[in-house]
MARBA-3410 file (N, C-alpha, C, O; in Angstrom, 1 decimal):
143
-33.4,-9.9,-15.0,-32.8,-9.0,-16.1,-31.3,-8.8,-15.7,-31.0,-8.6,-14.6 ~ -30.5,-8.9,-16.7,-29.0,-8.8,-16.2,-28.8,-7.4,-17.3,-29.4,-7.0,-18.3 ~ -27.8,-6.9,-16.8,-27.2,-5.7,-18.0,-25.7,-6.3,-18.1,-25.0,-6.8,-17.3 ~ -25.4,-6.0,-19.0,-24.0,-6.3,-19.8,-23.0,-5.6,-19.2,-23.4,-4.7,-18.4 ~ -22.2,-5.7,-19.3,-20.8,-5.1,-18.0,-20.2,-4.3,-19.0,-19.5,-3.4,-18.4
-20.1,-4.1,-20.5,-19.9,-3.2,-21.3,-20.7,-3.1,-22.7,-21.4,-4.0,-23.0 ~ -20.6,-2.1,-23.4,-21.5,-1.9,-24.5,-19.9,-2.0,-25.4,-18.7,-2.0,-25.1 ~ -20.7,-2.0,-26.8,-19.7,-2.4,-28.1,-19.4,-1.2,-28.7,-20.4,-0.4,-28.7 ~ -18.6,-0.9,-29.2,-18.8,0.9,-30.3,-18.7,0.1,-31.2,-18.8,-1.1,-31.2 ~ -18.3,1.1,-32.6,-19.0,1.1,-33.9,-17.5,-0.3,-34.5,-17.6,-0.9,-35.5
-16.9,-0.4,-34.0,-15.9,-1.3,-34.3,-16.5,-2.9,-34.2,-16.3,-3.9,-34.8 ~ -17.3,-2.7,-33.1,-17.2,-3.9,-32.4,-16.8,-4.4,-31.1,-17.3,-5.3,-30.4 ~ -15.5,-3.3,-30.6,-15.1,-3.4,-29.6,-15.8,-2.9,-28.5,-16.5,-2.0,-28.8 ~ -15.7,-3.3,-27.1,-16.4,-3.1,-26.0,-15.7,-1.9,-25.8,-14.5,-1.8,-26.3 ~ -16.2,-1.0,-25.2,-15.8,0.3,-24.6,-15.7,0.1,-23.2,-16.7,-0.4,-22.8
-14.7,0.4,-22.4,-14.4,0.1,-21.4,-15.2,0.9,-20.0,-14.7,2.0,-20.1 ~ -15.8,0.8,-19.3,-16.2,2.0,-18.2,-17.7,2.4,-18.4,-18.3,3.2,-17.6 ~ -18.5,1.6,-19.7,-19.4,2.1,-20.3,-20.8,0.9,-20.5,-20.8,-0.1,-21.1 ~ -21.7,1.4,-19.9,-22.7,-0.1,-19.5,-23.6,0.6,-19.6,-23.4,1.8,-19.8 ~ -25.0,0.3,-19.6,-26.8,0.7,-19.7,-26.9,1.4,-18.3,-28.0,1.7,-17.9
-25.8,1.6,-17.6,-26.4,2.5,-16.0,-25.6,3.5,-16.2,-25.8,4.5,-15.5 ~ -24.4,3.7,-17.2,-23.8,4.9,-17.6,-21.8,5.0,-17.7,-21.1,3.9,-17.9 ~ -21.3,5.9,-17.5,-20.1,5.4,-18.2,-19.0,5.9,-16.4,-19.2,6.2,-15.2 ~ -18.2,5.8,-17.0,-16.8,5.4,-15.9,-15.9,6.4,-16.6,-15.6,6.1,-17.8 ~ -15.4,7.7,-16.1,-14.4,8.8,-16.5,-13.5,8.5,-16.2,-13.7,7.9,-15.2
-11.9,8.4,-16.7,-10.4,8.2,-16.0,-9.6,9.1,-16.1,-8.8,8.7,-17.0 ~ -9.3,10.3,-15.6,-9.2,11.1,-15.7,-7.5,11.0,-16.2,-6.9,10.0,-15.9 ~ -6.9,12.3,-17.2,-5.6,12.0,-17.5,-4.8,11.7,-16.5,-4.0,10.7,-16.6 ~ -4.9,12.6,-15.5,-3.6,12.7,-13.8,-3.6,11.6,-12.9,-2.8,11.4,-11.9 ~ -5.0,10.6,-13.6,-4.8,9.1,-12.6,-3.7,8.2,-13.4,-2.9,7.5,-13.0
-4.1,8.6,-15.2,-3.1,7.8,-15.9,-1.8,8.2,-16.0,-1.1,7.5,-16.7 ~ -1.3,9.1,-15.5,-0.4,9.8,-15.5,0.2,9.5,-14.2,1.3,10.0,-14.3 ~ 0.1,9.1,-13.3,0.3,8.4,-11.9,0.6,7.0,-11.6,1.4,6.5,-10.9 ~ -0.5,6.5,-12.7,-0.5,4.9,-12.2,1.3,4.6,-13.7,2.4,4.0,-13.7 ~ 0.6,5.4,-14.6,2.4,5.5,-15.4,3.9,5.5,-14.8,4.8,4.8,-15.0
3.6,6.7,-14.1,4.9,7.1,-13.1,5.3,5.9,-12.5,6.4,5.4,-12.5 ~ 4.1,5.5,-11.9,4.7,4.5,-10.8,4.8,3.4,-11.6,5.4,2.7,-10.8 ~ 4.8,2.8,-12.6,4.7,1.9,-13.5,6.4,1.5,-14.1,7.2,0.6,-14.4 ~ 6.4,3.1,-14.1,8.2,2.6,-14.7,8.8,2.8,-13.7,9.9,2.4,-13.7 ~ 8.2,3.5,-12.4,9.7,3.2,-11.2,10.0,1.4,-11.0,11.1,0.8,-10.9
8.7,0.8,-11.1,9.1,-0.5,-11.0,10.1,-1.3,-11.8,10.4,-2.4,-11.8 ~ 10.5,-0.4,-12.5,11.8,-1.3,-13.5,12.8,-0.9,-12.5,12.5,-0.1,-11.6 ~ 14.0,-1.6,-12.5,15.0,-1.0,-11.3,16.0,-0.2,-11.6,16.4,0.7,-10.8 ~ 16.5,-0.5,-13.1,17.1,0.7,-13.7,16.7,1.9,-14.4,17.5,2.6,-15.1 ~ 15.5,2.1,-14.2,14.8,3.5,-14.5,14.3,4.3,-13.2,14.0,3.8,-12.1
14.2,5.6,-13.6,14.1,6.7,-12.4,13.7,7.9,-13.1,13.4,8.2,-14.3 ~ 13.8,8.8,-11.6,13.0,10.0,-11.7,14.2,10.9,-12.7,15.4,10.8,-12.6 ~ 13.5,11.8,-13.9,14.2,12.0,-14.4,15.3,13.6,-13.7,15.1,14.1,-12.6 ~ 16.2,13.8,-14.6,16.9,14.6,-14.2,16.3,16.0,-13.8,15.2,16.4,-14.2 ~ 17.3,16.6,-13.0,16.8,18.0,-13.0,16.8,19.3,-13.9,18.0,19.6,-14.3
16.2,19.7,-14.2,16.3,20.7,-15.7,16.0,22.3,-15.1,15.2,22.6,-14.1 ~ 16.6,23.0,-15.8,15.8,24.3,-15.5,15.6,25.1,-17.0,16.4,25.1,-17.9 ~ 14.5,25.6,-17.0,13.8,26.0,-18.4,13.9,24.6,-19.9,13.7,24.8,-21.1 ~ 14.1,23.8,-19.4,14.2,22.6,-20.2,16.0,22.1,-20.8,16.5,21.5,-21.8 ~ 16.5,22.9,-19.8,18.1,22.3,-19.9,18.6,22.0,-18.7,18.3,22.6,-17.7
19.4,21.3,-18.8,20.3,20.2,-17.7,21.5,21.4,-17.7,22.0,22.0,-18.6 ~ 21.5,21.4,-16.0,22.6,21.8,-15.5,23.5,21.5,-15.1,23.3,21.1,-14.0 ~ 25.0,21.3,-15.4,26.0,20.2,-14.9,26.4,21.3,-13.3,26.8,22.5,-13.2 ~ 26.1,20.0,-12.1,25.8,21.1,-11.1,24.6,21.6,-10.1,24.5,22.2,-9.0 ~ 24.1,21.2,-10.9,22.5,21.9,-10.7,22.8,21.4,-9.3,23.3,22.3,-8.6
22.6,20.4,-8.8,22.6,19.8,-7.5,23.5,20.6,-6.1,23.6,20.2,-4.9 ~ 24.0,21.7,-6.7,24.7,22.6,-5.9,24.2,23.6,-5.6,24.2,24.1,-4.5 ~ 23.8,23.9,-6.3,22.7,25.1,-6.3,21.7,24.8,-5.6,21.2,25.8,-5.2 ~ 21.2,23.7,-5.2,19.8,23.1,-4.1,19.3,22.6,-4.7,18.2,22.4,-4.1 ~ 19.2,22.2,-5.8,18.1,21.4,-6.6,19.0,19.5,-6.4,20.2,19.3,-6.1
18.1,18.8,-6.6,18.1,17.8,-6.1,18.7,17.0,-7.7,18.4,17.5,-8.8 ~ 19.8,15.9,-7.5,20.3,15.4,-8.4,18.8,14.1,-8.9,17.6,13.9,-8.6 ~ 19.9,13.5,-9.9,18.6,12.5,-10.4,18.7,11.4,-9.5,19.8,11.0,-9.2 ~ 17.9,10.9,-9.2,17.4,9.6,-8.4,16.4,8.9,-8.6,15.2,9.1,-8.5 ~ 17.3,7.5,-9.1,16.5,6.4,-9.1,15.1,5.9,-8.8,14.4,5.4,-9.6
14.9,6.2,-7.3,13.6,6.2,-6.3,12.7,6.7,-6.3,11.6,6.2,-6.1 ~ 13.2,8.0,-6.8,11.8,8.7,-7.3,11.0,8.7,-8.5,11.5,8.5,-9.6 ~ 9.6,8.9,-8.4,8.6,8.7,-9.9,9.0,9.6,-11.2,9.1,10.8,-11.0 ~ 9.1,9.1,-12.3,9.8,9.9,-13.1,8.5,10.6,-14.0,7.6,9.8,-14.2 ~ 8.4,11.6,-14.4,7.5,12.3,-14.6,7.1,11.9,-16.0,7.6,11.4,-17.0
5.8,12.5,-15.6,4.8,11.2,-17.1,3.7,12.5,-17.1,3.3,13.3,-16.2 ~ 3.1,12.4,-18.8,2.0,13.2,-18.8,1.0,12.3,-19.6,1.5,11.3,-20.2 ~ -0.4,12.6,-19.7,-1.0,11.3,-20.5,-1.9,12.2,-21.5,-1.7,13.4,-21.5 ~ -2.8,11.7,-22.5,-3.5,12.8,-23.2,-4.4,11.1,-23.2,-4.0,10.0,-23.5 ~ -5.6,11.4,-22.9,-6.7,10.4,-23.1,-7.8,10.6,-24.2,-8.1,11.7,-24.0
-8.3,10.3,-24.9,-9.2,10.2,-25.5,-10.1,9.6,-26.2,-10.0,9.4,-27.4 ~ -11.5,9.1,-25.0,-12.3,8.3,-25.1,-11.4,7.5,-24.1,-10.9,7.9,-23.0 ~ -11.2,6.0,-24.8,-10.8,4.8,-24.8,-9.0,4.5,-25.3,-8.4,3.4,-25.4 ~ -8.8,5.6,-25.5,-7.5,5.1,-26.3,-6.1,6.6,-25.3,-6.6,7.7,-25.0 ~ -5.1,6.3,-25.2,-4.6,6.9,-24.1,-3.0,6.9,-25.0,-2.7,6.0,-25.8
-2.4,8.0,-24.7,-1.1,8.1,-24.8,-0.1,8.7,-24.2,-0.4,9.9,-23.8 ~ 1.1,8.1,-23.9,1.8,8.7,-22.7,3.2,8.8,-22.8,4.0,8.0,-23.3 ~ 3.5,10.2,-22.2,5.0,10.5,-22.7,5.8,10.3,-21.4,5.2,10.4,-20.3 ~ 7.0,10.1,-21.3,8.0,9.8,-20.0,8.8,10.3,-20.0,9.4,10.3,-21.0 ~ 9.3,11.1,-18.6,11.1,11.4,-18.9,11.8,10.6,-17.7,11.4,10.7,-16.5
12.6,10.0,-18.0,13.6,9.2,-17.4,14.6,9.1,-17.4,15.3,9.3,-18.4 ~ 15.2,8.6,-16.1,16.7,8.4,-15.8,17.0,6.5,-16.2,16.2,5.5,-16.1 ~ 18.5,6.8,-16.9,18.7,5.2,-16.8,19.7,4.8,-15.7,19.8,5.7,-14.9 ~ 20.3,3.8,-15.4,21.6,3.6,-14.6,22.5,3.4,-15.3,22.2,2.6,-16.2 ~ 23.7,3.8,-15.3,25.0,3.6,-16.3,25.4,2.4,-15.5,25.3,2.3,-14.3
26.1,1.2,-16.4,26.2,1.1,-17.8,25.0,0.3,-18.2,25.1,-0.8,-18.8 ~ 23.6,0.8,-18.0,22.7,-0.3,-18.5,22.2,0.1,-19.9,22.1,1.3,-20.2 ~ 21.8,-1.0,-20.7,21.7,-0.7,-22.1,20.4,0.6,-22.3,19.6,0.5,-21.4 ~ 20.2,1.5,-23.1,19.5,2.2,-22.4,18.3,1.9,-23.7,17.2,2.5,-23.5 ~ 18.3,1.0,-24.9,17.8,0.6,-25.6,16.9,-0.8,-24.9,15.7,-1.1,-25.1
17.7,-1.5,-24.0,16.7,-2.3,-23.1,15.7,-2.0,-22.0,14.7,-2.6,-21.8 ~ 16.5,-0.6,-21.2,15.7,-0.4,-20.1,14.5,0.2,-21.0,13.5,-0.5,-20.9 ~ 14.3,1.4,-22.1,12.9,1.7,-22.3,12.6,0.9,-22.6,11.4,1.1,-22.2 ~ 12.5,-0.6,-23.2,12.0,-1.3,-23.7,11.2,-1.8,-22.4,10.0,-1.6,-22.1 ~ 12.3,-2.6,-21.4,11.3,-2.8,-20.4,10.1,-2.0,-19.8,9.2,-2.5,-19.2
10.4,-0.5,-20.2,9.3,0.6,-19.3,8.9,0.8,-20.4,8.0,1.5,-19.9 ~ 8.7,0.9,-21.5,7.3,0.5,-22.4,6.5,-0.2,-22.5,5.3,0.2,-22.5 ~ 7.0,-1.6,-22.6,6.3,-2.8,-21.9,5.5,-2.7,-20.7,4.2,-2.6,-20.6 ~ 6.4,-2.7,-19.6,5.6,-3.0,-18.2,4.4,-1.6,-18.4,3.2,-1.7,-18.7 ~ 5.0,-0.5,-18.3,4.1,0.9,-18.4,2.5,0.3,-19.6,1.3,0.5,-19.5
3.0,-0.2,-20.4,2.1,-0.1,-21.3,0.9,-1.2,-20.6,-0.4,-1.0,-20.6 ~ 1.6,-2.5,-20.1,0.5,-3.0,-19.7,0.3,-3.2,-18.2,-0.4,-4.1,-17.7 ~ 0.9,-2.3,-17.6,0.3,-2.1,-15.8,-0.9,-1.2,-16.2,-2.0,-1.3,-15.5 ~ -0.8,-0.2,-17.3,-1.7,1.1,-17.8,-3.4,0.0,-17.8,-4.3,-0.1,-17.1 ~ -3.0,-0.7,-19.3,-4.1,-1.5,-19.5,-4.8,-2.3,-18.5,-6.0,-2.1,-18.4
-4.2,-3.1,-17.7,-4.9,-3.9,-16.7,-5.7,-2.9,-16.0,-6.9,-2.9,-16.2 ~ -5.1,-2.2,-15.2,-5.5,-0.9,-14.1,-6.5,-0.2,-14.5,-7.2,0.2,-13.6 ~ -6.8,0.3,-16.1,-7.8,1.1,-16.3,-9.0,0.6,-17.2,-10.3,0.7,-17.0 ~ -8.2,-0.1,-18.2,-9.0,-1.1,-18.9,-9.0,0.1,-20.4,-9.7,-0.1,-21.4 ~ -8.0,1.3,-20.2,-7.8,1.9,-21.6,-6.7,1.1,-22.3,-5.8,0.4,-21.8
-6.9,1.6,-24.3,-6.3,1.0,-24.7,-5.0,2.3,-25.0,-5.3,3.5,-25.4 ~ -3.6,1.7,-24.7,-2.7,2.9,-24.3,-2.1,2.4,-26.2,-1.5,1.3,-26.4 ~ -2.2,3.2,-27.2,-1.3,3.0,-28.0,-0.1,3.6,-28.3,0.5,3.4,-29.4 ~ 0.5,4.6,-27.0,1.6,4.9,-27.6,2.7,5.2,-26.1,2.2,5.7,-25.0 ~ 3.9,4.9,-26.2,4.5,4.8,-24.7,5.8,5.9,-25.1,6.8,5.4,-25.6
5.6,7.1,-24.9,7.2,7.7,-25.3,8.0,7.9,-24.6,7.7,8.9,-23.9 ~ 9.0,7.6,-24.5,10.5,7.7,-23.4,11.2,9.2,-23.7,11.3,9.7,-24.9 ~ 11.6,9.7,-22.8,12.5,10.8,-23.0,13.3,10.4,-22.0,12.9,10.5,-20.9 ~ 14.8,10.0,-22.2,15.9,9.9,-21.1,16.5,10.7,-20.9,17.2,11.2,-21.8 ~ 16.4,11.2,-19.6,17.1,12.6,-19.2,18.3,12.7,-18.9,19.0,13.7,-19.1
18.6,11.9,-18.6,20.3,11.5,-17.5,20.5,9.9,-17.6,19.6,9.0,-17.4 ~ 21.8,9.6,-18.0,22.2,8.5,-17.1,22.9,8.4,-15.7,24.1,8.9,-15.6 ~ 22.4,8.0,-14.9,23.0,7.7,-13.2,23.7,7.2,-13.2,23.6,6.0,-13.2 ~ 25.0,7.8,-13.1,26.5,7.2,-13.0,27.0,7.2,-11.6,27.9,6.4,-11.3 ~ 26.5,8.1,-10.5,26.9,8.0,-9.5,26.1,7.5,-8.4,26.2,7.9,-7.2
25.1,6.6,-8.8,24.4,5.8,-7.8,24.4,4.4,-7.6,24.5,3.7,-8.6 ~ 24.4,4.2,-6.8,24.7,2.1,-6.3,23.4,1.7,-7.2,22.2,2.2,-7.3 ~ 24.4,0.3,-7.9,23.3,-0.7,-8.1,22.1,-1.2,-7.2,22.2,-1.1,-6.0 ~ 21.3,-1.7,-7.7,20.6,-2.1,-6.8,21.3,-3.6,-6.1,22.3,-4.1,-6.5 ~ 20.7,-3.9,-5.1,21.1,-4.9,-4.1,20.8,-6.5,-5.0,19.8,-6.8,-5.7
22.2,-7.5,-4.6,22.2,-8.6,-5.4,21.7,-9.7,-4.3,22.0,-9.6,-3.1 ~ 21.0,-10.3,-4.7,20.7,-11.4,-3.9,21.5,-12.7,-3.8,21.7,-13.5,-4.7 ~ 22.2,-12.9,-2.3,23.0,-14.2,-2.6,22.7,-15.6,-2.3,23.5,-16.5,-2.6
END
């Protein structure tokens, strides 16, 4: 006797996590994680800026709060439901990079590092750019 590795819903389509021995939960804060790290992998996107009560402080970084950097995971929230997932982003770009290419690239990759990894279907990827990083080194060129 074999069991099927997924069952179909009313579409037709396989439901992901969900078989005759029972189902597979993904909780939002794993997709919200494997996100984050998803767009650090672009090289010109980053952790987003620092805000306080949801405004940028020119400065802030004097005060003790940490400027924007590249390096770090840029903050992502997910809202899952069922099988279908959507995810918002705030991000830094690098100046002078197009900032209409970089989300594109961190839509893309984010959208399907998301898919592979969970096996949800993510239909919506929203960028919020917080800062452009004007005063950080490019990344390193290869000669």
């Amino acid at each position: 006797m074999s069991v099927a590795a997924t069952e179909t819903g009313a579409l037709g389509r396989a439901i992901p996590g969900k078989n005759a021995l029972g189902t597979i939960s993904i909780s939002a804060a794993v997709v919200e994680k494997l996100a984050a790290q998803a767009a650090a992998e672009i090289p010109d996107a980053g952790a987003a800026a620092t805000t306080v009560l949801g405004v940028r402080l020119p400065g802030a970084d004097l005060l003790g709060t940490k400027s924007t950097d590249l390096s770090a995971l840029p903050k992502a929230s997910a809202r899952v439901d069922g099988s279908i997932v959507v995810i918002d982003l705030s991000i830094s770009v690098r100046w002078p990079c197009s900032v209409a290419t970089v989300t594109g690239d961190v839509r893309a990759h984010v959208r399907g590092r998301v898919m592979k990894m969970t096996g949800l279907d993510v239909v919506e990827v929203r960028i919020l750019v917080t800062d452009l990083a004007t005063a950080i080194p490019p990344p390193p060129r290869v000669r």
